[in-house]
C-alpha positions as CSV (number, residue, x, y, z in Angstrom):
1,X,-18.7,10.5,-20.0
2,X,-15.7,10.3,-18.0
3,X,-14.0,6.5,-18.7
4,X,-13.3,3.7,-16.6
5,X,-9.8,3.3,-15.2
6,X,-9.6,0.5,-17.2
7,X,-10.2,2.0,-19.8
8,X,-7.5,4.5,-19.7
9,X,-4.2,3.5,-22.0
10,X,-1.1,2.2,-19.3
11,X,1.2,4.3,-21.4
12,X,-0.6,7.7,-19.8
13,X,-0.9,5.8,-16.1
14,X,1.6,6.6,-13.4
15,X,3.7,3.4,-12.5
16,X,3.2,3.4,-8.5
17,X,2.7,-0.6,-8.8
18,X,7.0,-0.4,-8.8
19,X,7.0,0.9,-5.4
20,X,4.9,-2.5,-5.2
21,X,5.0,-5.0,-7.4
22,X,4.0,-8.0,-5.0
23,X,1.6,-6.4,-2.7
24,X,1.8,-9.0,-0.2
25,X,5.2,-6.8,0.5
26,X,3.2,-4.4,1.7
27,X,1.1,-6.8,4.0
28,X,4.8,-7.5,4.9
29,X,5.9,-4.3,5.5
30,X,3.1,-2.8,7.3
31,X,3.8,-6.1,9.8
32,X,7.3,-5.0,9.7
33,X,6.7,-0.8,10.7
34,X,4.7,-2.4,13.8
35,X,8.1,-4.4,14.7
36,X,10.3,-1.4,14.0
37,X,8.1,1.1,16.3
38,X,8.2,-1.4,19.0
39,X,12.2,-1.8,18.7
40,X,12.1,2.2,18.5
41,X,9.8,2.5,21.5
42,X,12.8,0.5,23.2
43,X,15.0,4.0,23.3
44,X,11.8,5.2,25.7
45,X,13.7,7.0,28.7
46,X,17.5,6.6,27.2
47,X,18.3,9.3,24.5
48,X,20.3,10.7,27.8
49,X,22.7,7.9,28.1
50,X,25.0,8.7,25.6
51,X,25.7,10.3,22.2
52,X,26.0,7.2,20.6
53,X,22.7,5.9,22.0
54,X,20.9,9.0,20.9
55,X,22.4,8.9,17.5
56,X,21.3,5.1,17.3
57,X,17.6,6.7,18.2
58,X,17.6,8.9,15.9
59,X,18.3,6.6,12.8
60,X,15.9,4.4,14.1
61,X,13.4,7.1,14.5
62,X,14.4,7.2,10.5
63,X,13.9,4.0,9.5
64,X,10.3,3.2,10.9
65,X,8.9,6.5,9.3
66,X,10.4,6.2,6.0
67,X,8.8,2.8,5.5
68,X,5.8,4.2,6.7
69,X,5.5,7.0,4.4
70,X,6.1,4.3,1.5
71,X,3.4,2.1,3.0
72,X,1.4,5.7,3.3
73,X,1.6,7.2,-0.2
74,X,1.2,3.3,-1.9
75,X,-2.2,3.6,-0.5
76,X,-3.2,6.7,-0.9
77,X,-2.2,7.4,-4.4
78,X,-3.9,3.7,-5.3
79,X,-7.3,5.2,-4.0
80,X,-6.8,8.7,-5.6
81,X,-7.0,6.6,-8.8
82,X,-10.5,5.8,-8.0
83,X,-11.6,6.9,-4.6
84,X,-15.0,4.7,-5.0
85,X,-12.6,1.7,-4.6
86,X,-13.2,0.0,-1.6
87,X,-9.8,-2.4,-1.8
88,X,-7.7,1.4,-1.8
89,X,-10.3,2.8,0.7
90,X,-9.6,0.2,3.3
91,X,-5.7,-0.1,2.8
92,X,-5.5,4.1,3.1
93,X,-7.7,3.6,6.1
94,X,-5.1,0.4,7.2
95,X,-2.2,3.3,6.8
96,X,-3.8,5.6,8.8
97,X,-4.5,3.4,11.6
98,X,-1.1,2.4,11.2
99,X,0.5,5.5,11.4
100,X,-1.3,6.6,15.0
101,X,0.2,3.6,16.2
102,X,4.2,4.6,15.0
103,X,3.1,8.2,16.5
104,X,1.9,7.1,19.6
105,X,5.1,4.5,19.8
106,X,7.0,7.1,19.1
107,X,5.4,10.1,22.0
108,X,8.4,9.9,24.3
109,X,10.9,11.0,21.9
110,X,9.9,14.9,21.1
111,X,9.9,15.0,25.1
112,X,12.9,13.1,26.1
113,X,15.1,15.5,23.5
114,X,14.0,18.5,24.6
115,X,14.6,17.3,28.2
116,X,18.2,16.6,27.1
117,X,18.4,20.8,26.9
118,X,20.8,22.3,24.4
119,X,23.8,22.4,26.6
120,X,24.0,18.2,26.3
121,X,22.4,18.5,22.8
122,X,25.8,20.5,22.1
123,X,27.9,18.4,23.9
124,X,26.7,14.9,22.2
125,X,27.2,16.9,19.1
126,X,30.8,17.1,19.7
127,X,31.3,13.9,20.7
128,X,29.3,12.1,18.0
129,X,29.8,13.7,14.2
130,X,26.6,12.5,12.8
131,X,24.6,14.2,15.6
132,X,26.1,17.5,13.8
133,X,26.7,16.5,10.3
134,X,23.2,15.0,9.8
135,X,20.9,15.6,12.7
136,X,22.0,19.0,13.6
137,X,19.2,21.0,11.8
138,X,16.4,18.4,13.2
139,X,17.9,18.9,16.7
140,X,17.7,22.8,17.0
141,X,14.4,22.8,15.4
142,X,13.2,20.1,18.3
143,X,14.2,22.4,20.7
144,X,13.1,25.7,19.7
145,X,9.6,23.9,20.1
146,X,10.5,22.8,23.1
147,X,7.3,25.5,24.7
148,X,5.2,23.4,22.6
149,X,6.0,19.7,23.3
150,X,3.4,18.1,26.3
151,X,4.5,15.2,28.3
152,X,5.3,12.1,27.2
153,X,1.3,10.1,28.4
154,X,0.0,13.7,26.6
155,X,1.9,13.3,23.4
156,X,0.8,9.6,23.3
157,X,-2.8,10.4,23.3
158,X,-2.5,13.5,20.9
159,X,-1.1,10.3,18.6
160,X,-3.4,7.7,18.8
161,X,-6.0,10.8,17.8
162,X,-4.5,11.9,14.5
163,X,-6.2,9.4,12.1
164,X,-9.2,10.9,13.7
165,X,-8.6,14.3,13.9
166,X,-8.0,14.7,10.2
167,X,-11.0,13.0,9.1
168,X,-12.8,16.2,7.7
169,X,-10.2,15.7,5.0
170,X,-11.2,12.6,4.4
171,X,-14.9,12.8,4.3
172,X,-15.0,15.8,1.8
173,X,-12.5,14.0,-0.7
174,X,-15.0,10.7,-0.5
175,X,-17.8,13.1,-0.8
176,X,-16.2,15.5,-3.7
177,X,-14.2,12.9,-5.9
178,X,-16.4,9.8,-5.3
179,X,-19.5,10.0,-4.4
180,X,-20.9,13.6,-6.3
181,X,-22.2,13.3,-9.7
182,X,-22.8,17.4,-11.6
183,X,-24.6,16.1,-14.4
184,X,-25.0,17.0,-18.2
185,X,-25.2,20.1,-19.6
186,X,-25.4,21.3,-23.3
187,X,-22.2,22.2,-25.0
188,X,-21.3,24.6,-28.0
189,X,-22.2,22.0,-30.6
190,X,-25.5,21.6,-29.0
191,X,-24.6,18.2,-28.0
192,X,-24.9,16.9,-24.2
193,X,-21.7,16.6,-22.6
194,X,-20.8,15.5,-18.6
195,X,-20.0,18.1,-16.6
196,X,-16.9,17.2,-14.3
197,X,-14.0,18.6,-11.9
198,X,-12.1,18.0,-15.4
199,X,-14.4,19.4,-17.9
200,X,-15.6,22.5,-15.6
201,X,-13.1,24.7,-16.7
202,X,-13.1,23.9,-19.9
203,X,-16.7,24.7,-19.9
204,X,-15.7,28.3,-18.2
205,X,-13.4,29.1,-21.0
206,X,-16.4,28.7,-23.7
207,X,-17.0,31.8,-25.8
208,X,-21.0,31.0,-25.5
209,X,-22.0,32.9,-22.2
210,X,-24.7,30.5,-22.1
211,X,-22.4,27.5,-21.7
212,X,-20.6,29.4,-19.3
213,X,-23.9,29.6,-17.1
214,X,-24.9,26.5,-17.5
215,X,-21.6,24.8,-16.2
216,X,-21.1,27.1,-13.3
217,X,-24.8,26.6,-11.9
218,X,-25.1,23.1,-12.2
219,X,-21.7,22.4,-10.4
220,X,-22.7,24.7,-7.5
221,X,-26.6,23.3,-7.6
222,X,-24.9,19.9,-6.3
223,X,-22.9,21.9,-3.7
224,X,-25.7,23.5,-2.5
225,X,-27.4,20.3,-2.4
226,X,-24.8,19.5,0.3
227,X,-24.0,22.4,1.8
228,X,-24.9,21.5,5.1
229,X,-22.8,18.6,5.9
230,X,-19.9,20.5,3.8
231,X,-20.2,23.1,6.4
232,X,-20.3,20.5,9.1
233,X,-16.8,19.1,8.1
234,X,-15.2,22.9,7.2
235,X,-16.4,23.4,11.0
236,X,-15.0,20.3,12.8
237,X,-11.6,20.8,11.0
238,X,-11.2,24.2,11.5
239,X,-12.1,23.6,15.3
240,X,-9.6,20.4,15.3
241,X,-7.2,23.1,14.4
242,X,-8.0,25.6,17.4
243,X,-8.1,23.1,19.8
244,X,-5.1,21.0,19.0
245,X,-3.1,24.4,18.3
246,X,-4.5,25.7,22.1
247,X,-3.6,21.8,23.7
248,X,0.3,22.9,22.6
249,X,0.2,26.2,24.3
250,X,0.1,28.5,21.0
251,X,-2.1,31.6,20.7
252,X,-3.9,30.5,18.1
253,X,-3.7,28.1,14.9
254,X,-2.4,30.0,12.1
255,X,0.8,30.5,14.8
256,X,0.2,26.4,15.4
257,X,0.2,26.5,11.6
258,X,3.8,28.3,10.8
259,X,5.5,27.1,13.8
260,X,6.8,24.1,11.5
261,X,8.1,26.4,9.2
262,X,9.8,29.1,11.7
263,X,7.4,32.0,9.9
264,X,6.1,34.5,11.5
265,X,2.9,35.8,11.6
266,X,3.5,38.8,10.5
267,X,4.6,37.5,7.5
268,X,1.1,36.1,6.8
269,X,-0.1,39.6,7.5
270,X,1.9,41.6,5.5
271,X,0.9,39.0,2.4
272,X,-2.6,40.0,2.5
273,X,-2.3,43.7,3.3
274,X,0.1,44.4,0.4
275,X,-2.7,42.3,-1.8
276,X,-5.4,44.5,-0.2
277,X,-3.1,47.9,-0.7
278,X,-3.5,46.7,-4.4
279,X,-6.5,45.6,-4.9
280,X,-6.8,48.2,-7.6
281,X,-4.6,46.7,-10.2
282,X,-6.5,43.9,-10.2
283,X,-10.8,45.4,-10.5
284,X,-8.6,47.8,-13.7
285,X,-8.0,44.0,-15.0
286,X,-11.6,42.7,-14.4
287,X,-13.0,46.4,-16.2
288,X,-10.6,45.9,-19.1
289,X,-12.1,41.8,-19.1
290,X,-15.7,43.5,-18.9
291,X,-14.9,45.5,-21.9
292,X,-13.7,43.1,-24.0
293,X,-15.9,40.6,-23.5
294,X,-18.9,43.1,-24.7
295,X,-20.7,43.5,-21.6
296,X,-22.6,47.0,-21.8
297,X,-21.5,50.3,-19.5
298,X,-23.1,49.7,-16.1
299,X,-23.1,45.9,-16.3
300,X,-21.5,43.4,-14.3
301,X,-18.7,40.7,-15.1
302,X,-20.1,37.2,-13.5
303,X,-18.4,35.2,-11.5
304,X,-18.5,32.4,-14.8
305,X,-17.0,35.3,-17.0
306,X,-13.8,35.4,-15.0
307,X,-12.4,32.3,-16.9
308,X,-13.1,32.9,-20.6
309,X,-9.5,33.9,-22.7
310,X,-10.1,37.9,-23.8
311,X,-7.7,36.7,-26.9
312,X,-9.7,35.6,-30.1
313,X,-7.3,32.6,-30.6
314,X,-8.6,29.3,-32.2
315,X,-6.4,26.7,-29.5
316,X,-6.4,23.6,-30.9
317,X,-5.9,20.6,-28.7
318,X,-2.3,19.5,-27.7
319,X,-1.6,15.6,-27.3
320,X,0.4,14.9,-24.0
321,X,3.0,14.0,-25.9
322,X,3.1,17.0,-27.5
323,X,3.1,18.9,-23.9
324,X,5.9,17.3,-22.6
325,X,7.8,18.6,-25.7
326,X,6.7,21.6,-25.0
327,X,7.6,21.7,-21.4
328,X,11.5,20.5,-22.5
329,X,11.8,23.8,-24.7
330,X,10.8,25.9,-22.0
331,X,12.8,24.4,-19.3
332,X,16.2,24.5,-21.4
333,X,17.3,27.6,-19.0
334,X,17.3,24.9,-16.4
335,X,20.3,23.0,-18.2
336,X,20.0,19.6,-20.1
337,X,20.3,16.9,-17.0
338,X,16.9,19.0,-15.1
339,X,15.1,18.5,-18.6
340,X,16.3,15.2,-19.3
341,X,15.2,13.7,-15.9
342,X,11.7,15.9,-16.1
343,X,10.9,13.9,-19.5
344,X,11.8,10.8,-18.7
345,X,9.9,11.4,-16.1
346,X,6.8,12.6,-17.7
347,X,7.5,9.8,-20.4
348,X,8.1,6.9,-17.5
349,X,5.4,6.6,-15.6
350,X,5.5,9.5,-13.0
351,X,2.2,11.1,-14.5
352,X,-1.1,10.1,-14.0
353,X,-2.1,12.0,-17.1
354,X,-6.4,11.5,-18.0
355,X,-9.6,12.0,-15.5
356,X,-11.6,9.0,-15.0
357,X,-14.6,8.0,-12.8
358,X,-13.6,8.4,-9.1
359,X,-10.6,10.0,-9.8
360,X,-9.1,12.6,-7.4
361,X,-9.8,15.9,-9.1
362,X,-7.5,18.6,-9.8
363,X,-3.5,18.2,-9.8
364,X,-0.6,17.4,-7.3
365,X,3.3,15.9,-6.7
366,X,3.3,13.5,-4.5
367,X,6.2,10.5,-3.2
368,X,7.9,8.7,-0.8
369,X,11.6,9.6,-0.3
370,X,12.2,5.9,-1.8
371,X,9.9,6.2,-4.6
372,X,9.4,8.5,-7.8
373,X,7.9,11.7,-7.5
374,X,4.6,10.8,-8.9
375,X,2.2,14.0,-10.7
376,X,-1.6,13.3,-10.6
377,X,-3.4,15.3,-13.3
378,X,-6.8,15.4,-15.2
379,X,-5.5,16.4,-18.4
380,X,-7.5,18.2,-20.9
381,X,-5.4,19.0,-24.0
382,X,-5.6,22.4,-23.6
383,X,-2.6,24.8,-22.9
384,X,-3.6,25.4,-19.4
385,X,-2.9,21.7,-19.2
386,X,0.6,21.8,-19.7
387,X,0.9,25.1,-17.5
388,X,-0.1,22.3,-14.7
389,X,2.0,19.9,-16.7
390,X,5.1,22.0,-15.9
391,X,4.0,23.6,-12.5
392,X,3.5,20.2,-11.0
393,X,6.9,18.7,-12.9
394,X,8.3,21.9,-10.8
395,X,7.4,20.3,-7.4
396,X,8.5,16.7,-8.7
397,X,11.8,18.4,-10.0
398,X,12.3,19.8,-6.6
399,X,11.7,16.4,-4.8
400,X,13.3,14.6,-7.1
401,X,16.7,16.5,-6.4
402,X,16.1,17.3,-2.5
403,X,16.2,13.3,-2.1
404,X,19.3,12.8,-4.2
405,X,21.3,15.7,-1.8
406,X,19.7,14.9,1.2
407,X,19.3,12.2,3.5
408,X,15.5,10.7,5.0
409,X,15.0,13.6,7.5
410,X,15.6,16.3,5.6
411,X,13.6,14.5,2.2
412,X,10.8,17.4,2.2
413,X,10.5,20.8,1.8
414,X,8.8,23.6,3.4
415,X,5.0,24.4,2.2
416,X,6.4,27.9,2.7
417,X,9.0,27.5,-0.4
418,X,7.4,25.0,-2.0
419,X,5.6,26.8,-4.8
420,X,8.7,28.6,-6.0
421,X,10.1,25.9,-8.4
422,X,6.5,25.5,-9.3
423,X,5.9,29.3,-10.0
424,X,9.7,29.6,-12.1
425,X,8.4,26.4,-14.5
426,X,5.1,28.8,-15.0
427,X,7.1,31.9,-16.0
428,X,9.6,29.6,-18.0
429,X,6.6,28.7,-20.1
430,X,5.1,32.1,-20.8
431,X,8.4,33.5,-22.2
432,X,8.7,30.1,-24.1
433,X,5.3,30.3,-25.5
434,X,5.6,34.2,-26.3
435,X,9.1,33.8,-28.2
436,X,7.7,31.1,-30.5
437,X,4.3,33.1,-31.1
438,X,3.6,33.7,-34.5
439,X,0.8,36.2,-34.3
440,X,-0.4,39.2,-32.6
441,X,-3.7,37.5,-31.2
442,X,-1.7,33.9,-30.3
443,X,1.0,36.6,-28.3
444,X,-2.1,38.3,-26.5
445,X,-3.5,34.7,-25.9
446,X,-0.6,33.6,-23.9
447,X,-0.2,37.1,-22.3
448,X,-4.1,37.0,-20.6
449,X,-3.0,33.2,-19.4
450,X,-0.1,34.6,-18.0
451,X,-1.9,37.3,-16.3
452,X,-4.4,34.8,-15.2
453,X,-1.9,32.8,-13.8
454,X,-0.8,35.9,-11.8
455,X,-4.8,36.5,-10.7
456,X,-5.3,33.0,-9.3
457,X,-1.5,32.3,-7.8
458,X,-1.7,36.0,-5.9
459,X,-5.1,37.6,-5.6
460,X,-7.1,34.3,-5.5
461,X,-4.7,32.3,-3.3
462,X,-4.6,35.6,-0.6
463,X,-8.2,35.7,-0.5
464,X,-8.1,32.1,0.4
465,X,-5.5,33.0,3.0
466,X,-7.8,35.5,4.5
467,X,-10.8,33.2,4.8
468,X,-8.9,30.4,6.5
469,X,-7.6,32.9,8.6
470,X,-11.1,35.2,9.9
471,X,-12.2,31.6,10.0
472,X,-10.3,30.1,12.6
473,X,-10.2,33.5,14.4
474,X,-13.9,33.2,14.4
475,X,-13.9,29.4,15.7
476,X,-11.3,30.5,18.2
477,X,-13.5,33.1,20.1
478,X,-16.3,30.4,19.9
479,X,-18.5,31.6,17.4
480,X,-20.4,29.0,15.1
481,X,-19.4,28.0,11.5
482,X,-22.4,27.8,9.8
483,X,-23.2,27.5,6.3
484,X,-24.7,30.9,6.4
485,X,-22.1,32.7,8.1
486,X,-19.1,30.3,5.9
487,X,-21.1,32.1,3.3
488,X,-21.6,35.5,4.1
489,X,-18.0,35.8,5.0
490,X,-16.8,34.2,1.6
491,X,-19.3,36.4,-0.2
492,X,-17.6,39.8,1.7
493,X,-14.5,38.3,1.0
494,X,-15.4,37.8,-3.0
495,X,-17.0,41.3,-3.3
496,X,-14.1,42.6,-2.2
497,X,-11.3,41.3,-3.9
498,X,-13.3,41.0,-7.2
499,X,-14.9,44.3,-6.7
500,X,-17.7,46.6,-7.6
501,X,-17.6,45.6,-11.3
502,X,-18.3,41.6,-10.9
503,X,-21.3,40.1,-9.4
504,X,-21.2,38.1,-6.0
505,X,-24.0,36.1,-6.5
506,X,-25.6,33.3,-4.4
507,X,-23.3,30.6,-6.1
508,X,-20.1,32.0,-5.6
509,X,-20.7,32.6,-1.8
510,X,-20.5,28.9,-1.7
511,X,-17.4,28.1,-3.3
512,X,-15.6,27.6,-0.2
513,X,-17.4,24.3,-0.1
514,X,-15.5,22.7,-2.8
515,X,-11.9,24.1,-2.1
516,X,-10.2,20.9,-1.0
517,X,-7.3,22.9,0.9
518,X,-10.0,24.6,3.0
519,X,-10.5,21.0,4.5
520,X,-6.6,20.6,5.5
521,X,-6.4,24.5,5.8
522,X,-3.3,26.6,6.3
């Protein structure tokens, strides 16, 4: 059974209780983001008056969202620790509220810049240094979506919608991490064992076929269970996103979508038709898989095969403490102060390291700009675990320095760059782990994860790029997302990609019900 949170030892916790202590100071600062977007609001019909006005906008423009985003991530990461706990539930849902209100206070500004046009952009620039030094970058962006910024009454109501118009989200992370419950089901030793978003895997990667079954039908019996209402909340998102992306004049909402990020479509395009060009190298992998895992001439790989190592190697569980020792020896390419700051990291309370009940499943780095780059995991003790150990301490890595360079505005990155420090940690690791290999069948262990890696980053990841895409193209010419249809696209999709040698069953046709990203899609 998976533990109580309480039950988890502090030592593997992350420590988000330091970005509060005292949480009647954030009952304080929510108050005080309410005072700040009313003081910002003040700038309403002024960011013409004078460089030094619009500069003073601007930092207060700053200042009321980087509180905001504290208050937000506080919140949020307190109910990914349990999501069934209604305390977390109602202060994320307090945040939310709260930050349609700063977005609303805020609608005249996007307007009143791009009124300014670049001509006076350029000049306050020159007249004011910061306007160039800090807010240059944020200014030209502003303006080359100028085609895309509504009126100022138009932009306030598009605000005071966003805490509902991403409630599909929501709903499916309630449903998924709180509220679903997959059962027992009988393990190699015979002995019954919970089946979880943590332990699902782990039951893929069983050498017992049976096992392997048993896991993957059980999990997708409960999705089925729910398809419905899953479809129901893939549908209103995906539609949120047509409609919003046609209310700002762009042709559709993958464009909407990589506007932020200055990409161009075609870009998306030429992702999935190099993948589809290749398809190949990828059903030779699957054959080889089928072949090695015994399956006669003329059979078919299942989709629970896909997961089980093709390397006869007895892995024996790693401690976390182990894994971030590990993850120091590969990362020394990346010079002693990135590893030193990455395991006092791991070691200080920026991981959230064990599942428990009501726990957000799977794995992500997530922060304020004023607080620690914080890694949620569901750690398993195997190797794959430290793979997502040192992926996610990629991301963290990457926040962790972009907010020591660069000021508030600038304190993200792109979700278009944002898996290459990720991907590098990977890659660090498999040469790590193949240099110290002291076998031929531990080397061709770590050489199938690393080509799995490869299968799910690339193949997997562009299949799920083309079914958000023929998704939204499909809501956009006003066609209806059923469950059926969800299906029978995702099951195309599958057959495809996978190919002729692995079965696209009934189950697998569903599994775009339990992608969370499908719910927050491109």
């Amino acid at each position: 059974m998976a533990k109580k949170r309480s039950e988890i030892d502090g030592c593997y916790k992350w420590h988000v209780e330091e970005m509060y202590p005292d949480e009647g100071q954030w009952d304080a600062d929510y108050a005080r983001v309410l005072a700040l977007a009313e003081a910002f609001s003040g700038y309403a019909g002024r960011l013409a008056e004078s460089a030094a006005v619009l500069r003073e906008a601007l930092e207060a423009h700053d200042a009321v969202w980087r509180l905001a985003e504290h208050l937000f991530v506080y919140a949020r990461q307190r109910r990914d620790e349990d999501n069934a706990d209604a305390r977390y539930q109602a202060m994320t849902d307090r945040v939310q509220a709260l930050l349609a209100k700063v977005a609303a206070a805020a609608a005249f500004f996007a307007p009143e810049l791009t009124a300014l046009g670049e001509e006076t952009v350029a000049a306050f620039r020159a007249e004011e240094p910061v306007l160039a030094e800090r807010y240059g970058h944020f200014l030209k962006t502003v303006l080359r979506k100028k085609p895309h910024i509504l009126s100022v009454p138009e932009e306030a109501l598009l605000a005071q919608l966003s805490e509902v118009l991403g409630a599909s989200g929501d709903i499916f992370t309630m449903l998924n991490d709180a509220d679903m419950k997959f059962g027992e089901i009988e393990g190699e030793d015979g002995t019954m064992r919970e089946l979880t978003h943590g332990s699902y895997i782990r039951f893929l990667e069983s050498k017992n076929r049976g096992v392997r079954k048993a896991a993957y039908e059980a999990l997708y019996r409960v999705y089925e269970a729910h398809k419905n209402t899953l479809a129901a909340g893939f549908s209103y998102n995906t539609k949120t996103d047509t409609i919003t992306a046609g209310i700002r004049r762009y042709p559709s909402a993958r464009a909407a979508a990589l506007a932020g990020g200055n990409v161009p479509e075609s870009v998306y395009d030429s992702l999935i038709e190099a993948v589809r060009e290749n398809l190949s190298v990828l059903h030779g992998y699957l054959g080889t898989r089928r072949r090695l895992l015994g399956i006669p001439d003329g059979g078919k790989l299942a989709m629970y095969d896909v997961y089980v190592p093709l390397a006869e190697y007895d892995e024996r569980d790693i401690p976390f403490d182990e894994a971030v020792d590990i993850m120091a020896e590969a990362l020394a390419p990346l010079g002693a102060d990135y590893v030193a700051q990455a395991v006092a990291g791991a070691r200080g309370g920026w991981v959230d390291v064990y599942e428990n009940e009501g726990k957000s499943s799977g794995a992500y780095s997530f922060g304020s700009y004023d607080s620690a780059p914080y890694i949620l995991m569901n750690y398993t003790g195997k190797i794959k675990d430290v793979f997502t150990l040192i992926h996610e301490m990629g991301h963290s890595m990457h926040s962790w320095y972009t907010r020591a360079a660069q000021p508030f505005i600038y304190g993200g990155h792109s979700i278009f760059t944002a898996e290459v420090a990720s991907t590098v940690n990977e890659n660090l690791l498999v040469r790590h782990l193949l240099a110290k290999a002291e076998t031929g069948a531990e080397r061709a262990y770590y050489l199938n994860l690393f080509l799995e890696e490869y299968r799910t980053t690339v193949f997997r990841q562009t299949m799920f790029a083309e079914f958000e895409l023929r998704t939204h193209e499909a809501a956009e010419r006003g066609e209806a997302l059923t469950c059926e249809m969800l299906s029978a696209l995702y099951g195309e999709l599958n057959e495809a990609y996978f190919g002729p040698g692995v079965e696209t069953d009934d189950f697998i046709r569903l599994e775009w019900s339990r992608i969370p990203h499908f719910y927050r899609a491109f």
